[in-house]
MIPAPA-473455 format. One line per 10 residues: number of its first residue (from 1); their letters; for each residue x, y, z of N, C-alpha, C. Coordinates in Angstrom, 1 decimal. Example, Ala and Ser with C-alpha at 12.3 -4.5 7.8 and 13.67 -1.06 7.14 Angstrom:
BEGIN
1 = AS = 13.2,-5.7,7.8,12.3,-4.5,7.8,13.2,-3.3,7.8 ~ 12.8,-2.2,7.1,13.7,-1.1,7.1,12.9,0.0,7.9
***
This chain:
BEGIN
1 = XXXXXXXXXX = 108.0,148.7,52.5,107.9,150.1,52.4,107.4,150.8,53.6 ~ 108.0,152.3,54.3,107.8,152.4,55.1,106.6,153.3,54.9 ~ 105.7,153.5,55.7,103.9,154.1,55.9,103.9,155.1,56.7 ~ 104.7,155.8,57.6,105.4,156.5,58.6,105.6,157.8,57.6 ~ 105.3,159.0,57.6,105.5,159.8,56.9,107.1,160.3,57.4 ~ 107.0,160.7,58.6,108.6,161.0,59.2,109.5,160.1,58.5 ~ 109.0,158.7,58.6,110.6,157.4,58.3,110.7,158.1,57.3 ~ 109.4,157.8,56.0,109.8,158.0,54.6,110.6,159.4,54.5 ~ 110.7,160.6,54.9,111.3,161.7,54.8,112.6,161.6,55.2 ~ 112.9,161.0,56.4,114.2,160.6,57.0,115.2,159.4,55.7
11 = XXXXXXXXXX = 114.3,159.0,55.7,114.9,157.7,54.5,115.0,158.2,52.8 ~ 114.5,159.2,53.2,114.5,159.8,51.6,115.9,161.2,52.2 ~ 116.1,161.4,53.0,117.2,161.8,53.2,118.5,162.0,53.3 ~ 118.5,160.6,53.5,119.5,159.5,53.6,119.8,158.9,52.2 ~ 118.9,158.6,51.4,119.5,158.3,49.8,120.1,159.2,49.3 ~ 119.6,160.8,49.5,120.0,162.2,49.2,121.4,162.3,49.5 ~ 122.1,162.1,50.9,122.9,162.6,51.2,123.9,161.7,50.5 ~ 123.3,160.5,50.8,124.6,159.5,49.7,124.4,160.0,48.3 ~ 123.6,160.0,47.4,123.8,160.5,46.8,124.6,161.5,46.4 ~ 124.7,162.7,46.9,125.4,164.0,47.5,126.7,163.6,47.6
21 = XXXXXXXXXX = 127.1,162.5,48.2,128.3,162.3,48.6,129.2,161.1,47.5 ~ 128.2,160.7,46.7,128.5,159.8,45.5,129.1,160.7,44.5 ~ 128.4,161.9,44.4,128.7,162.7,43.1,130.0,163.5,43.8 ~ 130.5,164.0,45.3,131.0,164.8,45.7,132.5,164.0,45.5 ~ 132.3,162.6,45.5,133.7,161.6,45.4,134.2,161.4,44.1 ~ 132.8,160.8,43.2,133.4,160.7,41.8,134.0,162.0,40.8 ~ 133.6,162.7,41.2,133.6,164.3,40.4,135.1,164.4,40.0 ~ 136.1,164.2,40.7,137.7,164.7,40.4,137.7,163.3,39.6 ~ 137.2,162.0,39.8,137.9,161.1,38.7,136.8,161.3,37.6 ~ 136.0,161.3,37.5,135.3,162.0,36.3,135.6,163.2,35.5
31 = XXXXXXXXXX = 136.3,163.8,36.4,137.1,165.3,35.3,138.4,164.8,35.0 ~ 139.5,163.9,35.5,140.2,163.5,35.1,140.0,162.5,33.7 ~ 139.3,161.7,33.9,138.7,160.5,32.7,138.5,161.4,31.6 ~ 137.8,162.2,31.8,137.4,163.4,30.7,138.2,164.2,30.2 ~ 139.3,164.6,31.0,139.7,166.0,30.6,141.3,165.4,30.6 ~ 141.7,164.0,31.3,143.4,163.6,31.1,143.5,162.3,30.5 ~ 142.8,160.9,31.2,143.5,160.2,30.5,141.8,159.3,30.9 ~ 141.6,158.1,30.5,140.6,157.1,30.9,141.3,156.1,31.8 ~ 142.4,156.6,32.6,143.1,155.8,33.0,142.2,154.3,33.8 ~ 142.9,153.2,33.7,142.4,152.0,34.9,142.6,152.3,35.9
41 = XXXXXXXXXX = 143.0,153.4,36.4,143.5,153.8,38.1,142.2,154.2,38.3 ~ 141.9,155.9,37.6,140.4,156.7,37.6,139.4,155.7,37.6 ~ 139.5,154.9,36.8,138.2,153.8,36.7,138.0,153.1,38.2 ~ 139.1,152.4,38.8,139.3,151.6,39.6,138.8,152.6,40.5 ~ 139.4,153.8,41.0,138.4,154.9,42.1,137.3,155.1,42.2 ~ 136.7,155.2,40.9,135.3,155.5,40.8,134.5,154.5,41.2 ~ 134.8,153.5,41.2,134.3,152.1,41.0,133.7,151.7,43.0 ~ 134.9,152.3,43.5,134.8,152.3,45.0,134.5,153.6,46.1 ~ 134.1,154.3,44.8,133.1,155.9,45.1,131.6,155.3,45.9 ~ 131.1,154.3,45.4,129.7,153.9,46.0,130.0,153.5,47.1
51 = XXXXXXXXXX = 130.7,152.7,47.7,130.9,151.6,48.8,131.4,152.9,49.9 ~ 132.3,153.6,49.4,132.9,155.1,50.5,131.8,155.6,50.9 ~ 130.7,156.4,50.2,129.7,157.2,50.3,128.7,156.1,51.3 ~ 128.5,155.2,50.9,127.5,154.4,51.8,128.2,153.9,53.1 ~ 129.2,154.0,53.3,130.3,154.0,54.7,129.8,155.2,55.2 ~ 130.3,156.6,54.7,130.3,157.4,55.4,129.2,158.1,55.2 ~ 127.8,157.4,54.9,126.8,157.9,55.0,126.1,157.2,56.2 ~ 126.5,155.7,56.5,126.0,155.0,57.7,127.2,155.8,59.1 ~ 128.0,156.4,59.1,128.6,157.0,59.8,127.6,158.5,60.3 ~ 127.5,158.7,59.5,126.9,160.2,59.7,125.5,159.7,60.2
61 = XXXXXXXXXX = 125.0,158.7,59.9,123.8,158.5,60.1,123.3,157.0,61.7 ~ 124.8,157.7,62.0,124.9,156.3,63.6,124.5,155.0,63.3 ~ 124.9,154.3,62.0,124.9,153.0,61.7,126.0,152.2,61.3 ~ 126.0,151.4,61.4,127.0,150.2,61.6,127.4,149.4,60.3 ~ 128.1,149.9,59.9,129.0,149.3,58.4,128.2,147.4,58.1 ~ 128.5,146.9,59.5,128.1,145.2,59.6,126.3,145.4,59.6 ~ 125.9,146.4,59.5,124.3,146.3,58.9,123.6,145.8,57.7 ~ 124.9,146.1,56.6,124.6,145.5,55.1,124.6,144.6,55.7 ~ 124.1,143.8,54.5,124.2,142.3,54.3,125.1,141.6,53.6 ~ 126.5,141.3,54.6,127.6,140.9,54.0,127.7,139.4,54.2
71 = XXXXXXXXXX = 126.2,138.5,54.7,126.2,137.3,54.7,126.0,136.8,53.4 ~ 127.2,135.6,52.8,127.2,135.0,51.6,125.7,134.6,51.1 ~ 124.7,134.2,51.5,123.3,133.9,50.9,123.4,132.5,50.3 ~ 122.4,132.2,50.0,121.7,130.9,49.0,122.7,130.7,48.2 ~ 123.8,129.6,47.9,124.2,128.8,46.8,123.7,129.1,45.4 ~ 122.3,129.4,45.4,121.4,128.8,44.5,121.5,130.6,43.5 ~ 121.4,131.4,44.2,121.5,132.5,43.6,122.8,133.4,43.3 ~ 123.8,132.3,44.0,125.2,133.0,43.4,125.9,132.2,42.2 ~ 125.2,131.0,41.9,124.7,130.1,40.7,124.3,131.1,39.6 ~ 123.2,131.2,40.1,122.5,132.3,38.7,123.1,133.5,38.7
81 = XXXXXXXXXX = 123.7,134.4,39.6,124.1,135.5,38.8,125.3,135.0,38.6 ~ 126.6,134.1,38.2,127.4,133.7,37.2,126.7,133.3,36.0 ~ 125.4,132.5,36.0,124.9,132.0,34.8,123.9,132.6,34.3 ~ 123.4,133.7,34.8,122.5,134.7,33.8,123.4,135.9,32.9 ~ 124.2,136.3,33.5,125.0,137.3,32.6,126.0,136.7,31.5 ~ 126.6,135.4,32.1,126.9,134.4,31.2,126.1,134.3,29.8 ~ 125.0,133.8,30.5,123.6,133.2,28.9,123.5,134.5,28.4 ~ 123.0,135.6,28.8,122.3,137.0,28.3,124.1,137.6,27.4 ~ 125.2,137.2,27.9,126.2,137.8,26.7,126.0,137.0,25.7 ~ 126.3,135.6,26.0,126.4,135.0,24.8,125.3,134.8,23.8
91 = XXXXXXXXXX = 123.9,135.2,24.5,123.3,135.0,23.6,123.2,136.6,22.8 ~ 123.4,137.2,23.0,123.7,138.6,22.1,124.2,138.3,21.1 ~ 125.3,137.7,21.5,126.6,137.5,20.4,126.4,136.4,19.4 ~ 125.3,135.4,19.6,124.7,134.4,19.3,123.7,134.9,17.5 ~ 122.8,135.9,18.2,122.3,136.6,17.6,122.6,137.5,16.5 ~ 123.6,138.2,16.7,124.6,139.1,16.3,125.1,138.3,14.7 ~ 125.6,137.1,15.2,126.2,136.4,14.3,125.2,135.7,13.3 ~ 124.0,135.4,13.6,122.5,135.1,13.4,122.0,135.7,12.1 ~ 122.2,137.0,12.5,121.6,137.9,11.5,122.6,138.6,11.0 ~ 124.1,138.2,10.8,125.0,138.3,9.9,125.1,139.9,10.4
101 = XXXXXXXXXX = 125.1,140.3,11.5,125.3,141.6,12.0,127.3,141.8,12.5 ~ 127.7,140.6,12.7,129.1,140.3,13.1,129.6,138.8,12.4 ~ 130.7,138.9,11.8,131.6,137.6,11.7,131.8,136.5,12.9 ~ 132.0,135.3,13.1,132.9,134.8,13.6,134.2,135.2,13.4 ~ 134.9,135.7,14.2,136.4,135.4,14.6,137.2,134.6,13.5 ~ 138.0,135.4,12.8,138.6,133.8,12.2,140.1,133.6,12.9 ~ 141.0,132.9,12.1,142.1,132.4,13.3,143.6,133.0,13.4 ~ 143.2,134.1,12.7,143.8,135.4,13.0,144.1,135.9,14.3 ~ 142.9,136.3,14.4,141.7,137.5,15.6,142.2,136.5,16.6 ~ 142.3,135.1,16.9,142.1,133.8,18.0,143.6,134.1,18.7
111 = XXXXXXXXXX = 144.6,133.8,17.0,145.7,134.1,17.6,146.0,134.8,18.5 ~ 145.4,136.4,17.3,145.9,137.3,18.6,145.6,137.4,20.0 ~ 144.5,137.2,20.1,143.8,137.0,21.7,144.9,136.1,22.2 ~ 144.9,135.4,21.9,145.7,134.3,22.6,147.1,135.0,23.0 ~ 147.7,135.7,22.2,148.9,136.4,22.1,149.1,137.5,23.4 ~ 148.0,138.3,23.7,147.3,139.2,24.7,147.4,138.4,25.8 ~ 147.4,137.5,26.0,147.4,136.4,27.3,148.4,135.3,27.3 ~ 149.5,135.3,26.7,150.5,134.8,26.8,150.3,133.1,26.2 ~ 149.6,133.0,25.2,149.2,131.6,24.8,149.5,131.2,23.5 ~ 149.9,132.3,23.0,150.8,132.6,21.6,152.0,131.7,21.3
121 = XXXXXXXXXX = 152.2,130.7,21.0,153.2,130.5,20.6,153.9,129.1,21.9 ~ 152.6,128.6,22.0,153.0,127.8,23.4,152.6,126.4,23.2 ~ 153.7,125.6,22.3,153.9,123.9,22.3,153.0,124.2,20.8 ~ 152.1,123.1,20.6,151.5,122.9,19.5,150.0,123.5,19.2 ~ 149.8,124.4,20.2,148.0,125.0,20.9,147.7,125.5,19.2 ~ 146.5,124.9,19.1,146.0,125.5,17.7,144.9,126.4,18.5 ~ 144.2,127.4,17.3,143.2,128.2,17.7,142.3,128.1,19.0 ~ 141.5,126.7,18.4,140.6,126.1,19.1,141.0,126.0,20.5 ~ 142.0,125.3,20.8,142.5,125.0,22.2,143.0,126.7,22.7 ~ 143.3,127.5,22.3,143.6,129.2,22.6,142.5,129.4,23.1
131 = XXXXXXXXXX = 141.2,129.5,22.1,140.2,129.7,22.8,139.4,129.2,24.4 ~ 139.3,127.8,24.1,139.0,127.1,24.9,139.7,127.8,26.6 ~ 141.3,127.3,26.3,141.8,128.5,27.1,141.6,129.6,27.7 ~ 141.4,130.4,26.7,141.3,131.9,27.2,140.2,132.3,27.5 ~ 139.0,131.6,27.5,137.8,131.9,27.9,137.7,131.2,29.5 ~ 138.4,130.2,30.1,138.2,129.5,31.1,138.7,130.6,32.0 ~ 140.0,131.5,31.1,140.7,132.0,32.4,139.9,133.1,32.3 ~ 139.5,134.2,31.4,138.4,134.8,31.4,137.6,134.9,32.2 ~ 136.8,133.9,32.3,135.8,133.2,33.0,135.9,132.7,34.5 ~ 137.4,132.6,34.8,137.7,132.8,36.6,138.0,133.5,37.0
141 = XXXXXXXXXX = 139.5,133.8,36.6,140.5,134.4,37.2,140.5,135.9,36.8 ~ 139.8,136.2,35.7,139.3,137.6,34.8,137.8,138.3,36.0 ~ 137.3,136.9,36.2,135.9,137.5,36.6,136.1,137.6,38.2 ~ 137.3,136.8,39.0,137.5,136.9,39.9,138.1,138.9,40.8 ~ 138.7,139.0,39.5,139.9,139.9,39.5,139.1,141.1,39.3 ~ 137.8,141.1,38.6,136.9,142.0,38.2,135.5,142.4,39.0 ~ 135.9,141.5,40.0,134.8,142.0,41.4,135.1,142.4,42.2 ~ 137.5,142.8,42.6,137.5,143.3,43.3,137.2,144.8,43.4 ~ 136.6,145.5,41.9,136.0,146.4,41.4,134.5,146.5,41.4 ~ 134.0,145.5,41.2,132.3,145.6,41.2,131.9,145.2,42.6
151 = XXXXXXXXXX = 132.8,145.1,43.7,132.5,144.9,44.9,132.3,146.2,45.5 ~ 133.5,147.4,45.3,133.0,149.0,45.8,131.9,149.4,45.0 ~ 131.3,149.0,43.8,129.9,149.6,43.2,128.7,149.3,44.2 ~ 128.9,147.3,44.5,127.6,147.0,44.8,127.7,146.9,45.9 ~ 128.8,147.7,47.0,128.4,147.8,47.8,127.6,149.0,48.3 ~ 127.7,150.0,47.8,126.9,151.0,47.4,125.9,150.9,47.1 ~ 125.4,150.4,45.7,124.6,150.4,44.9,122.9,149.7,45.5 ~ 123.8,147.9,45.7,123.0,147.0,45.7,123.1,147.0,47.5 ~ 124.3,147.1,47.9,124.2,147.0,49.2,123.1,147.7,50.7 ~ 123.9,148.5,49.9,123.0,150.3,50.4,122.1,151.0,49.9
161 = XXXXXXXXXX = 122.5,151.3,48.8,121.1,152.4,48.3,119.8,151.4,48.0 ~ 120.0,150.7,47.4,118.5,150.0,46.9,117.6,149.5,48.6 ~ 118.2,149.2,49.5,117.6,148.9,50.4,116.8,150.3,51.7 ~ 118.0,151.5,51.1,117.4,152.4,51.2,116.0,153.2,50.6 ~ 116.0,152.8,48.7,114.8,153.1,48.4,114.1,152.1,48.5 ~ 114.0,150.8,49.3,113.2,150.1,49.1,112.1,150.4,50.1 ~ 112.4,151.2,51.0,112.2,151.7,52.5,110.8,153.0,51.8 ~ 110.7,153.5,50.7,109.9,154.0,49.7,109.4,154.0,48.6 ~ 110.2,153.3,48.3,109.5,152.9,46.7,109.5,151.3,46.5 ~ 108.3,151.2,45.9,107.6,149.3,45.4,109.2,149.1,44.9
171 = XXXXXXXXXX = 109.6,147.6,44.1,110.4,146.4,43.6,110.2,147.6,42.3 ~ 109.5,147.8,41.4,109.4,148.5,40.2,109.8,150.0,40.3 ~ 109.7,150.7,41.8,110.3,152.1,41.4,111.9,152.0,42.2 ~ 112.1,150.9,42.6,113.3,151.2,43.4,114.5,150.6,42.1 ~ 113.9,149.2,41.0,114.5,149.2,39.7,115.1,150.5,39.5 ~ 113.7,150.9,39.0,113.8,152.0,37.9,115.0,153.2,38.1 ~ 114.2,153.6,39.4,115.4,154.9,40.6,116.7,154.2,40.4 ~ 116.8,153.3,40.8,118.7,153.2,41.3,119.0,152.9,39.4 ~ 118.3,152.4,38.4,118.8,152.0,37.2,119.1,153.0,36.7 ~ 118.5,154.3,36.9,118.4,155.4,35.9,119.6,156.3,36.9
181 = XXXXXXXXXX = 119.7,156.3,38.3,121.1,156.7,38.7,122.3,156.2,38.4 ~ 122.1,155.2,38.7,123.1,153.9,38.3,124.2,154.9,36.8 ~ 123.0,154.4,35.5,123.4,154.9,34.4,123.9,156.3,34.1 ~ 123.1,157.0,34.8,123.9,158.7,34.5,125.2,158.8,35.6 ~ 125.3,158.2,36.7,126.5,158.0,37.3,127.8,157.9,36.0 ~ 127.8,156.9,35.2,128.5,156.8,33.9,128.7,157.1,32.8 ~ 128.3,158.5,32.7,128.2,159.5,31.6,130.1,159.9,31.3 ~ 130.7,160.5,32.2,132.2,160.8,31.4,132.5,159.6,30.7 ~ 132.0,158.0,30.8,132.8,157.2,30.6,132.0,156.8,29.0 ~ 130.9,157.4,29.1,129.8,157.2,28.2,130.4,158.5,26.8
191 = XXXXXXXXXX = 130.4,159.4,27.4,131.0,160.3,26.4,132.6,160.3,26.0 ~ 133.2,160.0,26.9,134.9,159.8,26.6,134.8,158.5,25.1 ~ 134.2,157.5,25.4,134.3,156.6,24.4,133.3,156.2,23.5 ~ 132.4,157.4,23.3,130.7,156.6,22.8,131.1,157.3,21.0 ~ 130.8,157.0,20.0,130.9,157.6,19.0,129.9,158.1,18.2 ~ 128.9,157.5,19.1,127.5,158.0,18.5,126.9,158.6,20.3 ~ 126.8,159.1,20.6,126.7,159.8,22.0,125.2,159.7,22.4 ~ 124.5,159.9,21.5,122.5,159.9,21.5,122.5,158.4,21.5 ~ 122.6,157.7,20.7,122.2,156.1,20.4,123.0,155.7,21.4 ~ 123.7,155.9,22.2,124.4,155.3,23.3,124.1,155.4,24.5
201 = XXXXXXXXXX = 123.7,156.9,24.8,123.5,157.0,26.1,121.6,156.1,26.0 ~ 120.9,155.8,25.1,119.8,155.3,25.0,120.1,154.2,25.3 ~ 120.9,153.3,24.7,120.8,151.6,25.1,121.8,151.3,26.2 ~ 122.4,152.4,26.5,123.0,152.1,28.1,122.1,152.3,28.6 ~ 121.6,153.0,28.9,120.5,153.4,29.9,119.5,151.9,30.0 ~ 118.8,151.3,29.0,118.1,150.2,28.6,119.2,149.2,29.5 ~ 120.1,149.0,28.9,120.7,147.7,29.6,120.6,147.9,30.8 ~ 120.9,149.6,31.7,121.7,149.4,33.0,120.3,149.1,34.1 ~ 118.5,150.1,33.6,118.0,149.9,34.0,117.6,148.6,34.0 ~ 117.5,147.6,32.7,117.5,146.2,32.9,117.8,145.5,33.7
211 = XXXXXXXXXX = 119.3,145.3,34.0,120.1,144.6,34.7,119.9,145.5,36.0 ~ 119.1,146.3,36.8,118.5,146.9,37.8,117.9,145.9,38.4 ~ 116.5,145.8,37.4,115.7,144.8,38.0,115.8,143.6,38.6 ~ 117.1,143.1,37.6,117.0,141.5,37.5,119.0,141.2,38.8 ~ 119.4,142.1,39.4,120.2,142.2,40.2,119.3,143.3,41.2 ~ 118.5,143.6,41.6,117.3,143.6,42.3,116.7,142.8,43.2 ~ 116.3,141.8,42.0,115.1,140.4,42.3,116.4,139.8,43.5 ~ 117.6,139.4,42.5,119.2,138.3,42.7,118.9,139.1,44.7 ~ 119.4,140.4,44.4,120.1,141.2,45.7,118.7,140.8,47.2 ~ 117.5,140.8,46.7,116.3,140.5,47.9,116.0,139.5,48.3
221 = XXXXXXXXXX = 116.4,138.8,47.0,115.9,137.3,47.5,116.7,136.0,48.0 ~ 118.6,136.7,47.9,119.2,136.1,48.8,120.0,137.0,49.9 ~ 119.0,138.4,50.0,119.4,139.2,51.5,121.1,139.1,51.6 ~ 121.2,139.2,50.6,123.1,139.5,50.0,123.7,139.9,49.1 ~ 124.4,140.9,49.4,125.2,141.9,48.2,125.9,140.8,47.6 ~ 126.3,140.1,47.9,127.2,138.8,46.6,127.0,138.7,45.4 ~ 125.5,138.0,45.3,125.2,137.7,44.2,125.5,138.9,42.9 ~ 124.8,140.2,43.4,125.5,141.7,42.6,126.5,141.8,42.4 ~ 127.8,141.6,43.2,129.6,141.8,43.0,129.3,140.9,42.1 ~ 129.3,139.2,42.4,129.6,138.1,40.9,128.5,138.6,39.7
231 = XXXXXXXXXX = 127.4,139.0,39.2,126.4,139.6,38.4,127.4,140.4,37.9 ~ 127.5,141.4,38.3,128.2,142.6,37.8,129.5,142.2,37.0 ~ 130.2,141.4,37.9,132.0,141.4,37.7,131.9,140.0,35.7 ~ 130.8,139.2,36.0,130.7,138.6,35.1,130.1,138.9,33.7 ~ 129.1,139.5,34.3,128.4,140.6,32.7,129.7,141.1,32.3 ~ 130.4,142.0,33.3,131.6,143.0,32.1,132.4,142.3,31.0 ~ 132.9,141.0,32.0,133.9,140.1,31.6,133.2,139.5,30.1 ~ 131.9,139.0,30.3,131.6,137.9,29.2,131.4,139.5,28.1 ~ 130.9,140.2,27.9,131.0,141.7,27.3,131.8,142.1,26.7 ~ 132.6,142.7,27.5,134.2,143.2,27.0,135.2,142.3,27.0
241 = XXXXXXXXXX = 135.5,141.4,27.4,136.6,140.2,27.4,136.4,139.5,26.9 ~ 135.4,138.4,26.6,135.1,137.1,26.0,134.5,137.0,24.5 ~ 133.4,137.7,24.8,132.1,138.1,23.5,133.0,138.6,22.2 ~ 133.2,140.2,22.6,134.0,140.8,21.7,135.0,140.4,20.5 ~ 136.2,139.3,21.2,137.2,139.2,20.8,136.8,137.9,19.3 ~ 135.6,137.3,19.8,135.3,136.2,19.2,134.5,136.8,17.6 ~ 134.3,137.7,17.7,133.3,138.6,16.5,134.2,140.0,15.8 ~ 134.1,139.4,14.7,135.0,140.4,14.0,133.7,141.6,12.9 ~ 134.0,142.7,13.3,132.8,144.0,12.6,132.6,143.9,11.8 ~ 131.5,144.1,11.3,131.4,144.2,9.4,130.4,145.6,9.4
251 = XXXXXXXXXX = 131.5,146.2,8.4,130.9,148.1,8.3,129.7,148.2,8.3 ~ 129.5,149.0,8.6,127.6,149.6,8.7,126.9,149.1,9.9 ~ 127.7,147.9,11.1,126.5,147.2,12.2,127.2,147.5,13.3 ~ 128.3,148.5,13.2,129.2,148.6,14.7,128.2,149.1,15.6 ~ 126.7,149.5,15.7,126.3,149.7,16.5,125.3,148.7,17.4 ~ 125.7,147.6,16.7,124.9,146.4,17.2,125.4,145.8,18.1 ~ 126.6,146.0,18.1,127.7,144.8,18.7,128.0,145.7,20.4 ~ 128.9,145.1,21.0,129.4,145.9,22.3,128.0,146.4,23.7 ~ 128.9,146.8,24.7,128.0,146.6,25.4,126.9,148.0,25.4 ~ 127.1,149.0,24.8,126.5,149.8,24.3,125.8,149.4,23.3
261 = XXXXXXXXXX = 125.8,148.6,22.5,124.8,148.0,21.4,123.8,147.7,21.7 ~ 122.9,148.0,20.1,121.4,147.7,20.2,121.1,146.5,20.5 ~ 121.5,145.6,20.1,121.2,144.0,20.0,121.8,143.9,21.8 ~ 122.5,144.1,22.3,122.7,143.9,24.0,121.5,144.4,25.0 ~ 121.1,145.9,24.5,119.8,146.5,24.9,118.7,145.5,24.9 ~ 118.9,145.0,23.6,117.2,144.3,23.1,117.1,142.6,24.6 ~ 118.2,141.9,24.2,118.5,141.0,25.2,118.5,141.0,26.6 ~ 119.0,142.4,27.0,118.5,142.6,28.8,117.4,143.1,28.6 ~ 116.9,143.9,28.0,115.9,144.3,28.3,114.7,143.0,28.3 ~ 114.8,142.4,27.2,113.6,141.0,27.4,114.2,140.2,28.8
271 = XXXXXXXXXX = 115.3,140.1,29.5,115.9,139.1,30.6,115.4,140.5,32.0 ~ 115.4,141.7,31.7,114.9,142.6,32.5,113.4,142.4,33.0 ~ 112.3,142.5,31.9,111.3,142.4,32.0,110.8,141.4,32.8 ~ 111.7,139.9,32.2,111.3,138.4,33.2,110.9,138.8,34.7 ~ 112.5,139.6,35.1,113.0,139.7,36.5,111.7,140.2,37.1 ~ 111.3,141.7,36.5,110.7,142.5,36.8,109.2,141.7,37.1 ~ 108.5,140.8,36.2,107.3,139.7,36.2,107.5,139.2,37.2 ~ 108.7,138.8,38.0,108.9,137.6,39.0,108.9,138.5,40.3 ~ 110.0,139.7,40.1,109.9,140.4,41.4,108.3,140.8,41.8 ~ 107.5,141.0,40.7,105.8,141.5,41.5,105.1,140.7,42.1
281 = XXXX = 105.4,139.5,41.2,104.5,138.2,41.3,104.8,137.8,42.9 ~ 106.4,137.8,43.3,106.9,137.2,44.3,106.7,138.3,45.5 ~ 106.5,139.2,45.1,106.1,140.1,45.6,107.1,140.8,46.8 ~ 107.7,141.4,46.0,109.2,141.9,46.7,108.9,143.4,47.0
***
């Protein structure tokens, strides 16, 4: 943290302007999402709104794009963010089913998944092996495909801004700051699909500042935006691609389930807190 009264003003300027320039980019796909279609195109632009603005905020600001940290990092921590967002879905979904809040899937639901992915109807594949399947490819080539999207977030996000507030604010207010932008950044997409609008925008908020902290700790401690693109691209996928398809609703708990759900909230938020213990302790 900088002690320089000038830095910190200059450096608190510079989050500003990107910011400024975050909302000045996303604004036409956010009224489109809203007001025409939720298209995957609008999503895919918005997605690379962060990474543009932190370009042409190091532009404006006589800095050099090769300043991030676009060196791959530690083995060790691009390990754990595939295998923390991994454990933290499935154990949701674990729970969910636990307390009789969601069905297992029966081999209906399998089929169809399977069907969605071209695995329908191919030689003797019973359920089980559908599954097995469709989670592996999920789980690569889904999550592969899904960072060339969470790579314009975190390069913005994790790349740039958080290194920027880090420059003024402790490991706990630079979380908090980028979690709680982070999240309101995502409000058309929050309102276009939320059905309960109050209860939603609450446990998004909960998850995104969560997963702040604990792709925070991941982003400092291997001095690499990496680990955040795979974090990010793999939470979605185990979330909305894998988890989901495996649990069938039962009336009255649809607000438990999904990545707006309470029971998702409750789970990052306790995998949040860890981060948050380890980033003070470690003293980041």
């Amino acid at each position: 943290m900088l002690k320089n009264l000038s830095d910190r003003k200059e450096a608190w300027k510079t989050i500003f302007l990107f910011l400024l320039l975050v909302v000045a980019l996303t604004s036409p796909f956010h009224y489109a999402i809203v007001n025409l279609y939720p298209s995957r195109i609008y999503v895919g632009a918005i997605m690379w709104c962060p990474a543009i603005a932190a370009f042409i905020t190091l532009k404006i600001k006589g800095r050099k794009i090769t300043s991030l940290n676009w060196n791959w990092g530690d083995w060790k921590y691009i390990r754990l963010s595939y295998l923390i967002p991994a454990f933290y879905g499935i154990i949701t979904y674990v729970l969910i089913w636990i307390f009789e809040l969601g069905d297992l899937a029966n081999k209906e639901v399998i089929t169809d998944w399977g069907a969605e992915l071209g695995l329908f109807g191919i030689g003797t594949l019973n359920p089980t092996s559908i599954t097995i399947i469709a989670i592996i490819l999920l789980g690569t080539v889904e999550v592969i495909r899904a960072s060339a999207t969470t790579l314009g977030e975190e390069i913005g996000w994790r790349g740039f801004f958080i290194y920027e507030l880090r420059k003024v604010l402790s490991f706990t207010g630079v979380s908090i700051f980028s979690g709680i932008i982070w999240a309101a950044w995502h409000w058309p997409l929050l309102v276009y699909y939320s059905s309960n609008v109050l209860l939603e925008f609450i446990t998004f908020f909960i998850v995104i500042i969560s997963m702040s902290f604990i792709m925070a700790y991941f982003t400092f401690k291997s001095k690499s935006l990496w680990p955040a693109v795979l974090f990010h691209a793999v939470s979605n996928v185990f979330i909305q691609k894998i988890m989901p398809p495996l649990t069938m609703k039962i009336e009255g708990s649809e607000h438990w389930l999904g990545e707006n759900g309470i029971m998702f909230a409750i789970v990052t938020c306790v995998f949040g807190i860890y981060f948050w213990y380890k980033g003070i302790k470690e003293k980041l």
